[in-house]
Backbone as CSV, one residue per row, in Angstrom:
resi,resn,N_x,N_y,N_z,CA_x,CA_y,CA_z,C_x,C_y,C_z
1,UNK,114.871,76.700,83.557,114.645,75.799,84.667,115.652,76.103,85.760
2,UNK,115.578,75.880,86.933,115.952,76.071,88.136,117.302,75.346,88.067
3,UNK,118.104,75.365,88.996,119.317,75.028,89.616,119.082,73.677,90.158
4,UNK,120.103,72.191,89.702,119.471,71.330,89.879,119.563,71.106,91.765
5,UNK,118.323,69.984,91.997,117.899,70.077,93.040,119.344,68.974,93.980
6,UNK,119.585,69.559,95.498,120.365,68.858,96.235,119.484,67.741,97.101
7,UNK,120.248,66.525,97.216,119.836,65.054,97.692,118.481,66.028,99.221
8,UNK,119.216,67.072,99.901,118.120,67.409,100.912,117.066,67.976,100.496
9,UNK,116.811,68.392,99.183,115.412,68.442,99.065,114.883,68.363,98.546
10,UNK,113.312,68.563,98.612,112.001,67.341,98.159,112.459,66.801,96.609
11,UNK,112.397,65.677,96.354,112.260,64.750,95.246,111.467,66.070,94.021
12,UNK,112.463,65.903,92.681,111.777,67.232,91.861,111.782,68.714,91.921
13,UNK,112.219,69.084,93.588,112.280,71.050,93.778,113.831,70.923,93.453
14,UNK,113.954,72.459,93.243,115.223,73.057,92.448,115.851,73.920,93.702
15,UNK,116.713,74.789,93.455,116.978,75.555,94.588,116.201,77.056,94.231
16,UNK,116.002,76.751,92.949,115.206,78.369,92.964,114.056,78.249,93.929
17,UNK,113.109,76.991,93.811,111.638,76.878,94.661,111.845,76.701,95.795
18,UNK,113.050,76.246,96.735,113.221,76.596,97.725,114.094,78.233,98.338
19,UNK,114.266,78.948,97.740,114.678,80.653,97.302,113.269,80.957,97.770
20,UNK,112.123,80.508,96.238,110.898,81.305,96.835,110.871,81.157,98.150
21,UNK,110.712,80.157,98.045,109.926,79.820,99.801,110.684,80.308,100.945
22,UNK,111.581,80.296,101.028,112.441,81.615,101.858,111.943,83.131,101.561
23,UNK,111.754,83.585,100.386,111.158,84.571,100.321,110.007,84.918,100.609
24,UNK,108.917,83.823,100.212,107.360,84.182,100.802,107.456,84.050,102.395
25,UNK,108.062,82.774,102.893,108.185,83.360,104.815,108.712,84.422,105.311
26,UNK,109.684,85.166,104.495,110.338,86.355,105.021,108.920,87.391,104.889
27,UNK,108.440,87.374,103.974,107.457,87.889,103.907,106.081,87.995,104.814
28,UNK,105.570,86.261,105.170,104.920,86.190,105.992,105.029,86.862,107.394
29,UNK,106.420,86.374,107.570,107.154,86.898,108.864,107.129,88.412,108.922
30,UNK,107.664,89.022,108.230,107.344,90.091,108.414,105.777,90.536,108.492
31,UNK,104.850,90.358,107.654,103.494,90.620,107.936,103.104,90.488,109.097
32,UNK,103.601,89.016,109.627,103.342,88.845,111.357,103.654,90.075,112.309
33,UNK,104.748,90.486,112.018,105.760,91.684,112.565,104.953,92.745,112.941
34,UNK,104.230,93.088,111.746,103.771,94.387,111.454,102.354,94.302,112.381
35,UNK,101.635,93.463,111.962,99.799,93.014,112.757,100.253,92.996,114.404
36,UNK,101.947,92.187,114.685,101.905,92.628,116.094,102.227,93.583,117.093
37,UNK,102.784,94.656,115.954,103.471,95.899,116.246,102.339,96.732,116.500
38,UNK,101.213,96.193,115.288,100.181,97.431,114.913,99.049,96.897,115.966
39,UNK,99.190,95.798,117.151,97.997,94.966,118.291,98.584,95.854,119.365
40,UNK,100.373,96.178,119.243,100.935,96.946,120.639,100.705,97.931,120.766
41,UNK,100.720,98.904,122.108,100.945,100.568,122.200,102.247,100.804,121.355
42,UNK,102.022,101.961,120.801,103.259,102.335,119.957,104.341,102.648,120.337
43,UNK,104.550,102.671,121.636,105.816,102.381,122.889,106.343,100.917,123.031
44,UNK,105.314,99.539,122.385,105.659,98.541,122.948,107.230,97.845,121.697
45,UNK,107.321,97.117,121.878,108.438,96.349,121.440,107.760,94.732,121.375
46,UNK,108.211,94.194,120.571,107.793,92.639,120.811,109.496,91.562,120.344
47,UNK,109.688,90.810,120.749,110.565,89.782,120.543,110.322,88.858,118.979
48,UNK,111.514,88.700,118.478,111.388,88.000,117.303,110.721,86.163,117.594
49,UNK,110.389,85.647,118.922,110.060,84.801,119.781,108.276,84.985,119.402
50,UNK,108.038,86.072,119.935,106.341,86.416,119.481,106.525,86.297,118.047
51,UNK,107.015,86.862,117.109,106.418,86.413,115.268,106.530,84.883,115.744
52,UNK,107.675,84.745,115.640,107.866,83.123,116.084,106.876,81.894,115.995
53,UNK,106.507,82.416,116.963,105.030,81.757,117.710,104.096,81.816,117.041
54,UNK,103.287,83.255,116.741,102.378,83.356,116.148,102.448,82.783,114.323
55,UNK,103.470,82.887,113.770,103.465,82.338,112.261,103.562,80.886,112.412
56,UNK,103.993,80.248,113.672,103.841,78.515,113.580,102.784,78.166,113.875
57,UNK,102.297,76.895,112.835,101.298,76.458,112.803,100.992,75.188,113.934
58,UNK,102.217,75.078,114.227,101.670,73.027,115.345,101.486,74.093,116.546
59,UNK,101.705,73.467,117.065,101.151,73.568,118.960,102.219,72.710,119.653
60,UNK,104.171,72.547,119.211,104.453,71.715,120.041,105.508,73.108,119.795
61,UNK,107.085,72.637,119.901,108.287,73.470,120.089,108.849,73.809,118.680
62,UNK,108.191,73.512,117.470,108.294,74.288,116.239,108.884,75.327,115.913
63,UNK,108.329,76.193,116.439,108.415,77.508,116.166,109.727,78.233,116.496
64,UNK,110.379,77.398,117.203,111.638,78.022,117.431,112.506,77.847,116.001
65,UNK,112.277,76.703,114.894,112.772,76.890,113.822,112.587,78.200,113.065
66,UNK,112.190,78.897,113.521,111.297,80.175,113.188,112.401,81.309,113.263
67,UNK,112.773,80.970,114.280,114.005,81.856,115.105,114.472,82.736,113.873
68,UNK,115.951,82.426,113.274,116.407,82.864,112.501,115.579,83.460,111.220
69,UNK,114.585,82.735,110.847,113.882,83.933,109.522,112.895,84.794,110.351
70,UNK,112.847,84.598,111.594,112.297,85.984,112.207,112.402,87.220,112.380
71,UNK,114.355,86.979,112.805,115.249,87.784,112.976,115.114,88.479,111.708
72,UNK,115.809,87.427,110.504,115.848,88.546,109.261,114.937,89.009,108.815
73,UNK,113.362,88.622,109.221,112.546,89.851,108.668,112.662,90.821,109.700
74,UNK,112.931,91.032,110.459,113.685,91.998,111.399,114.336,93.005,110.822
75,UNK,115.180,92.472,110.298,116.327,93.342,109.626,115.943,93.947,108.808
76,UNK,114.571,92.679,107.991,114.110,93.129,106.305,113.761,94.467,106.677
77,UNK,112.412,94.564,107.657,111.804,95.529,107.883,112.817,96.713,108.610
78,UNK,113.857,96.416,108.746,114.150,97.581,109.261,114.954,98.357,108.319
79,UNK,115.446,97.721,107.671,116.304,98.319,106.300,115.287,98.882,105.384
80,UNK,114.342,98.823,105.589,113.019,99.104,104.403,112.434,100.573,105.407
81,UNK,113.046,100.892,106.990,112.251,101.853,107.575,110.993,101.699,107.961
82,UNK,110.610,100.744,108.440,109.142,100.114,108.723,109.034,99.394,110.292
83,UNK,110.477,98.639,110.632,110.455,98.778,111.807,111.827,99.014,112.616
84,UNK,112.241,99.342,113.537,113.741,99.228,114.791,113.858,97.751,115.229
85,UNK,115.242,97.392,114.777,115.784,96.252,115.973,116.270,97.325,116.728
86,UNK,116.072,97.212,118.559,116.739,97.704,119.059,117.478,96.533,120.162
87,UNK,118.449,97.023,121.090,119.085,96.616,121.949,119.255,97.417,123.312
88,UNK,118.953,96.988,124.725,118.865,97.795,125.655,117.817,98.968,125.414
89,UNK,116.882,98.707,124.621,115.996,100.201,124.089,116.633,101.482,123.358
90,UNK,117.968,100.476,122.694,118.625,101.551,121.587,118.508,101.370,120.154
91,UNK,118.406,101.691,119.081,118.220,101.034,118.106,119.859,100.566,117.243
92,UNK,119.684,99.414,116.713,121.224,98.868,116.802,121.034,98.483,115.160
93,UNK,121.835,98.063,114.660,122.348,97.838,113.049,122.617,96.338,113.235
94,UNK,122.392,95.683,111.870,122.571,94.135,112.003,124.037,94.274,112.556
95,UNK,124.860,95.000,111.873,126.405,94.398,112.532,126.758,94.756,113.755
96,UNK,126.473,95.787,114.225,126.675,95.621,115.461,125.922,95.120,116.876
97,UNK,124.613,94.584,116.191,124.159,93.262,117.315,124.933,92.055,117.679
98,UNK,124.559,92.100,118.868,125.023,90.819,119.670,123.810,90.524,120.713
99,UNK,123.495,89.230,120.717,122.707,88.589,121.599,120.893,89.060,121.249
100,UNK,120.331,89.146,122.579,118.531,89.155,122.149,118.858,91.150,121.510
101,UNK,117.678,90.339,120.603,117.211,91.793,120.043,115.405,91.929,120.274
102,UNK,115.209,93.115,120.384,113.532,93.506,120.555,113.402,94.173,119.030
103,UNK,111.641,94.318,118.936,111.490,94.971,117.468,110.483,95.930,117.721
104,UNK,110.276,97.199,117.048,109.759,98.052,117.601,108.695,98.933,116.179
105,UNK,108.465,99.810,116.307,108.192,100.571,115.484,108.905,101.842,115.170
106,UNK,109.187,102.295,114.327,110.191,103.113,114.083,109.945,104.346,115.176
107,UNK,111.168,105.109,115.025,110.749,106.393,116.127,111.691,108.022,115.415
């Protein structure tokens, strides 16, 4: 059985079932990544803002919770060779980013 559950979450989940669920959105997220990489010219770039968007489901300012597991499927995919974070149209490494990053297709 799982790791017992903290007062923030749901009544009964463990921390392992909230693990998955970080894992299946990283996942989703990335899938998003890929369908919008693979809609662009293979020159284009898209913002971790577009997965963003497109993996949230409401229609109000949601999706910006999105932000951060966007980014790291960002990273996922790029450590896996599948896609570029770049910066200024350079391709950059999680540690040495700072500020907006674009996502690309590898080159």
């Amino acid at each position: 059985m799982g790791r017992q559950a903290s007062p923030a979450l749901a009544k009964g989940a463990t921390l392992d079932d909230v693990a998955e669920t970080d894992r299946q959105l990283t996942q989703r997220l990335e899938q998003v990544i890929m369908n919008l990489l693979e809609r662009r010219a293979a020159t284009s770039s898209i913002c971790p803002s577009d997965a963003a968007r497109e993996a949230y489901e409401g229609d109000d300012e949601g999706w910006r919770a999105l932000m951060e597991p966007a980014r790291r499927a960002a990273w996922s995919l790029a450590a896996a060779g599948k896609a570029e974070v770049t910066q200024s149209g350079r391709p950059v490494t999680e540690i040495d980013a700072r500020g907006p990053i674009r996502i690309r297709r590898p080159r």
